[in-house]
N, CA, C and O atoms as CSV, one atom per row, in Angstrom:
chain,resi,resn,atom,element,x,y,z
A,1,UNK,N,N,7.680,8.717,0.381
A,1,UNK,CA,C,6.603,8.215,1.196
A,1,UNK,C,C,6.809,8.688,2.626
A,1,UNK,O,O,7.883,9.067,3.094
A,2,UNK,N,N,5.911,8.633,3.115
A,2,UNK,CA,C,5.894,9.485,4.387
A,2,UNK,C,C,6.195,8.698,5.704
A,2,UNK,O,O,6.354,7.515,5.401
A,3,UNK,N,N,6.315,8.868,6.855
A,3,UNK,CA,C,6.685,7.638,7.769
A,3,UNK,C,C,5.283,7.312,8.557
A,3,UNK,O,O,5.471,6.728,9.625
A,4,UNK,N,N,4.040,7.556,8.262
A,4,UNK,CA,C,2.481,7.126,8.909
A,4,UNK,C,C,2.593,6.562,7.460
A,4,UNK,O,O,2.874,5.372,7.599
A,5,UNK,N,N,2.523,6.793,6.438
A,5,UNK,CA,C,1.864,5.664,5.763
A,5,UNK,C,C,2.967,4.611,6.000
A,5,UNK,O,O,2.664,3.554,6.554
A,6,UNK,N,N,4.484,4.898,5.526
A,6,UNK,CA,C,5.230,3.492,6.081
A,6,UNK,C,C,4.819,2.703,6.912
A,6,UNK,O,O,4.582,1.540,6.586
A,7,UNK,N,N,4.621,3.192,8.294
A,7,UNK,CA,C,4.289,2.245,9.204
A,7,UNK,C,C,2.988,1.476,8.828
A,7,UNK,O,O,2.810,0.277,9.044
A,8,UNK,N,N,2.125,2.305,8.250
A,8,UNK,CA,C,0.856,1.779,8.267
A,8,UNK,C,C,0.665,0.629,6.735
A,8,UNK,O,O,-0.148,-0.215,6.358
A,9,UNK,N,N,1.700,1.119,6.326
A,9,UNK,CA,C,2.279,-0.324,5.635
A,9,UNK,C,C,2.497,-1.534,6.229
A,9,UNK,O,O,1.816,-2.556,6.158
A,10,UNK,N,N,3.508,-1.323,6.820
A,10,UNK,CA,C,4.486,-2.305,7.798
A,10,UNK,C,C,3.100,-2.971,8.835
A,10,UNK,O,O,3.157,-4.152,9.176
A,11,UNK,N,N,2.401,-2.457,9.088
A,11,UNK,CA,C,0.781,-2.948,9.954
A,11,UNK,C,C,0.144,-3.411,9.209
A,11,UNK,O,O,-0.872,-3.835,9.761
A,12,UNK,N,N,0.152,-3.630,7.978
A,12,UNK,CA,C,-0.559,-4.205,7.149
A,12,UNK,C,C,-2.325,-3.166,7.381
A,12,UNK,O,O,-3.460,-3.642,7.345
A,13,UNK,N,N,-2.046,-2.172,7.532
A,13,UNK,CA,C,-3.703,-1.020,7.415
A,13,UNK,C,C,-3.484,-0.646,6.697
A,13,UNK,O,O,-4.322,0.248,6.580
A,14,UNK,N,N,-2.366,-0.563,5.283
A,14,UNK,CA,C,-2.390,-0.090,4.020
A,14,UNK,C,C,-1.646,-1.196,3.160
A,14,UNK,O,O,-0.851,-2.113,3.367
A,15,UNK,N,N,-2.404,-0.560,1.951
A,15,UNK,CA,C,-1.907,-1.676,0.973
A,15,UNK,C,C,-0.625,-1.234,0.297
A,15,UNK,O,O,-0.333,-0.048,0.143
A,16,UNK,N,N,0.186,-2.334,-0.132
A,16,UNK,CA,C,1.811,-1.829,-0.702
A,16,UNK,C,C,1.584,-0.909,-1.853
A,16,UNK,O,O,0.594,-1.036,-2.573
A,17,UNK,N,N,2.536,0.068,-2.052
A,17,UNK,CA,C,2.554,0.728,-2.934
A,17,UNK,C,C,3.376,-0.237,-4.358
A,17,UNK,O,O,4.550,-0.587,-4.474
A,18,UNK,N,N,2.541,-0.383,-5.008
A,18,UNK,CA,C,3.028,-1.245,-6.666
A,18,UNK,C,C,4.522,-0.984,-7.234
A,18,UNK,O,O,5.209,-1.884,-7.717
A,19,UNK,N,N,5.056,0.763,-7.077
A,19,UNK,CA,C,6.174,0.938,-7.718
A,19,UNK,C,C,7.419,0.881,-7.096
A,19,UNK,O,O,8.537,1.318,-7.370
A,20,UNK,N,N,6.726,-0.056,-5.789
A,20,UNK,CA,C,8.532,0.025,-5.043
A,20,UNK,C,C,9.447,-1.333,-5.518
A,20,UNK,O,O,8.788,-2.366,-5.399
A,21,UNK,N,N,10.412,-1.481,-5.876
A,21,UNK,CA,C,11.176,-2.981,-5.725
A,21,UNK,C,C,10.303,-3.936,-4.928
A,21,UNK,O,O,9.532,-3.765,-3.984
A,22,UNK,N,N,10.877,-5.543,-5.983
A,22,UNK,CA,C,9.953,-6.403,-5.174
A,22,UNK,C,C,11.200,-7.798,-5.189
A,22,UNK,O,O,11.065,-8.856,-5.804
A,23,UNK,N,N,12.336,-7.408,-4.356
A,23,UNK,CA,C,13.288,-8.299,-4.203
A,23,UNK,C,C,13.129,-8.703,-3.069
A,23,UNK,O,O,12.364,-8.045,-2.364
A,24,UNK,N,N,13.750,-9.856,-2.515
A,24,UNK,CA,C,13.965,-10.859,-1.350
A,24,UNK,C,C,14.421,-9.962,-0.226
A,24,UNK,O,O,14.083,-10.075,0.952
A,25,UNK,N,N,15.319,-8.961,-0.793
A,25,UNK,CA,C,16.091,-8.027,0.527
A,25,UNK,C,C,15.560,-7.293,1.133
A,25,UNK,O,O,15.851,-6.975,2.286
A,26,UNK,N,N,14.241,-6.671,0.153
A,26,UNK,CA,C,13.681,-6.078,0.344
A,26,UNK,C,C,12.694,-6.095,1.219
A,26,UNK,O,O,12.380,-5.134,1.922
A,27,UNK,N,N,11.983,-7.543,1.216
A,27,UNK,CA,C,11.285,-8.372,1.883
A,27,UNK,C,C,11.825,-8.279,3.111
A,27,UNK,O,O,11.241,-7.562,3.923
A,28,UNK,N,N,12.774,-8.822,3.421
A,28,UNK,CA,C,13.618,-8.939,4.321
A,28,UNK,C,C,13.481,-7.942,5.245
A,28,UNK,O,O,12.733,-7.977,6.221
A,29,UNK,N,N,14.512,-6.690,4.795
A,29,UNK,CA,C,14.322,-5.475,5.445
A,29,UNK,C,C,13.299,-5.073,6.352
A,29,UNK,O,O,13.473,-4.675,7.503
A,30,UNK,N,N,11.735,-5.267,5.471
A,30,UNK,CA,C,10.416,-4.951,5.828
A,30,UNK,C,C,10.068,-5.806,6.941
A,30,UNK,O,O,9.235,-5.300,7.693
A,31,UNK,N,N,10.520,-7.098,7.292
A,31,UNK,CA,C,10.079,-7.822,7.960
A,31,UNK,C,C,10.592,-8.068,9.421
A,31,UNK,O,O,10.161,-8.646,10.419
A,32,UNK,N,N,11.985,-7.187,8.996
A,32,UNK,CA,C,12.790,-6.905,10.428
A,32,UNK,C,C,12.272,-5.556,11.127
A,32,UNK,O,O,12.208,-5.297,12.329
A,33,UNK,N,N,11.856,-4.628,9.802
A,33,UNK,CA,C,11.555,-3.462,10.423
A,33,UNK,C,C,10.437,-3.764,11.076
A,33,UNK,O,O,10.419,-3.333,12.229
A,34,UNK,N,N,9.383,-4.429,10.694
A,34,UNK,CA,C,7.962,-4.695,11.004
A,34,UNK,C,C,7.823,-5.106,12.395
A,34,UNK,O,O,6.992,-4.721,13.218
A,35,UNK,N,N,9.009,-6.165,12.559
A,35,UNK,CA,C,9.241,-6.743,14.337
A,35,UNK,C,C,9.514,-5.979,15.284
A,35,UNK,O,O,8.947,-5.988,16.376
A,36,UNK,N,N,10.445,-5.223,14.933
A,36,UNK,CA,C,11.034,-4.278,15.662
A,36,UNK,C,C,9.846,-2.881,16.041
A,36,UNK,O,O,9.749,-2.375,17.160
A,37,UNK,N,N,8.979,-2.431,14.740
A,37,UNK,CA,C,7.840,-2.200,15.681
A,37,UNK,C,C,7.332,-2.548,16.410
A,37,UNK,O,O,7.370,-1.815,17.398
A,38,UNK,N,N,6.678,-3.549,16.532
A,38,UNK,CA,C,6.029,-4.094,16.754
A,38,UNK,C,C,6.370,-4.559,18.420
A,38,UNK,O,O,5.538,-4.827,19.286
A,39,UNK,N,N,7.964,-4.556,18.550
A,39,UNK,CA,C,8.669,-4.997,19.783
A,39,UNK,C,C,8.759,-3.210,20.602
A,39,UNK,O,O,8.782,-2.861,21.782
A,40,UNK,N,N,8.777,-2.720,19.776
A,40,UNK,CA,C,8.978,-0.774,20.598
A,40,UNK,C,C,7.321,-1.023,21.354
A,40,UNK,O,O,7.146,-1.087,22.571
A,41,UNK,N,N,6.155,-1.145,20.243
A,41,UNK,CA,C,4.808,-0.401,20.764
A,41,UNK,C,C,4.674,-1.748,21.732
A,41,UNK,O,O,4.225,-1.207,22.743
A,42,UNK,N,N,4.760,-2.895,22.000
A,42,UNK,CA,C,4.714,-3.529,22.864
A,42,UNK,C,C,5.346,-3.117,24.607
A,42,UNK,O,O,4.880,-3.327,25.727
A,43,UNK,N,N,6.750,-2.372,24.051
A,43,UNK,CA,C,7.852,-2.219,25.291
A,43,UNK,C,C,6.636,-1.120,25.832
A,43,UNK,O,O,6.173,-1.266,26.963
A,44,UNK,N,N,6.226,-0.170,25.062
A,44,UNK,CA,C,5.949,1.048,25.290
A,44,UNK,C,C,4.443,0.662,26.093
A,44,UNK,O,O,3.900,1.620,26.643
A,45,UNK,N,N,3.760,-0.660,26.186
A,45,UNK,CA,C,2.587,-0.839,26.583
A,45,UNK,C,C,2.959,-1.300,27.796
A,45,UNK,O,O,2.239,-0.955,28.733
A,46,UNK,N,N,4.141,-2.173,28.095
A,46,UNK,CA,C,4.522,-2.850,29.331
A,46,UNK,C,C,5.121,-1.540,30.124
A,46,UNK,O,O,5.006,-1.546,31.349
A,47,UNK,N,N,5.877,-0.199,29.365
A,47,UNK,CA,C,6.257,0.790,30.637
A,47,UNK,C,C,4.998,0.910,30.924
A,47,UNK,O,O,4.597,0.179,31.829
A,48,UNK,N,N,3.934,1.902,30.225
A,48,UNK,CA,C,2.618,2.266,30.666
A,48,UNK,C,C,2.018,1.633,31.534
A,48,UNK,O,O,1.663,2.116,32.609
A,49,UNK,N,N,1.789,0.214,31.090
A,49,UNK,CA,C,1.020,-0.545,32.413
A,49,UNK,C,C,2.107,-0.749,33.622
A,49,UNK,O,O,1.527,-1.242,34.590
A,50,UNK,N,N,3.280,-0.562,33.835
A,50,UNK,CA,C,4.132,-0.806,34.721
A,50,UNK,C,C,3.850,0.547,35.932
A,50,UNK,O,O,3.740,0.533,37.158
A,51,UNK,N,N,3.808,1.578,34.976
A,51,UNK,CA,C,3.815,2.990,35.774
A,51,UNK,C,C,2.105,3.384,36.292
A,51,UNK,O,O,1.751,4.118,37.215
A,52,UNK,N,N,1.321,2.650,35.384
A,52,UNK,CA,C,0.290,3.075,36.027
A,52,UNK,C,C,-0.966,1.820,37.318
A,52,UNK,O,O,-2.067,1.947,37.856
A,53,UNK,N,N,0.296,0.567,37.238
A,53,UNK,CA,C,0.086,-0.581,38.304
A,53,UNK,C,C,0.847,-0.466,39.293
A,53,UNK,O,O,0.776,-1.368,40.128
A,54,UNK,N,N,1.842,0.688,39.539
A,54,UNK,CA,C,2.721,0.571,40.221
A,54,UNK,C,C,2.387,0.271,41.496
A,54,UNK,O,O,1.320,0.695,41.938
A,55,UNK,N,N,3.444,-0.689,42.480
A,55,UNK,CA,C,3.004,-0.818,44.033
A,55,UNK,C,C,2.973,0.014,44.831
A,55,UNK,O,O,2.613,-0.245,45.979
C-alpha cells in the first residue's frame, strides 16, 4: 500500500482495506500513528501562520 492512500486511511477519506489484520495492536498502532499526524500537519500550520504574522 502506498503512503497517500495510508494516510488517507489514517484521515478516515478512505475506507480500510478488508485484508489487513484486525487485532487490538494493530488498532493501536493506527491510532498513535493517526495523532501524530495529525500533531505534524497542525505544527506545520502554527510555523506557517507564525512566519507569515510575523511582527
Amino acid at each position: 500500500m502506498g503512503i497517500w492512500k495510508q494516510i488517507a486511511t489514517y484521515l478516515y477519506l478512505r475506507k480500510k482495506d478488508e485484508d489487513t489484520p484486525n487485532s487490538s495492536w494493530v488498532k493501536y498502532m493506527h491510532g498513535i500513528n493517526r495523532l501524530s499526524l495529525l500533531l505534524f500537519l497542525f505544527a506545520i500550520v502554527v510555523i506557517i501562520f507564525r512566519l507569515l504574522f510575523k511582527k
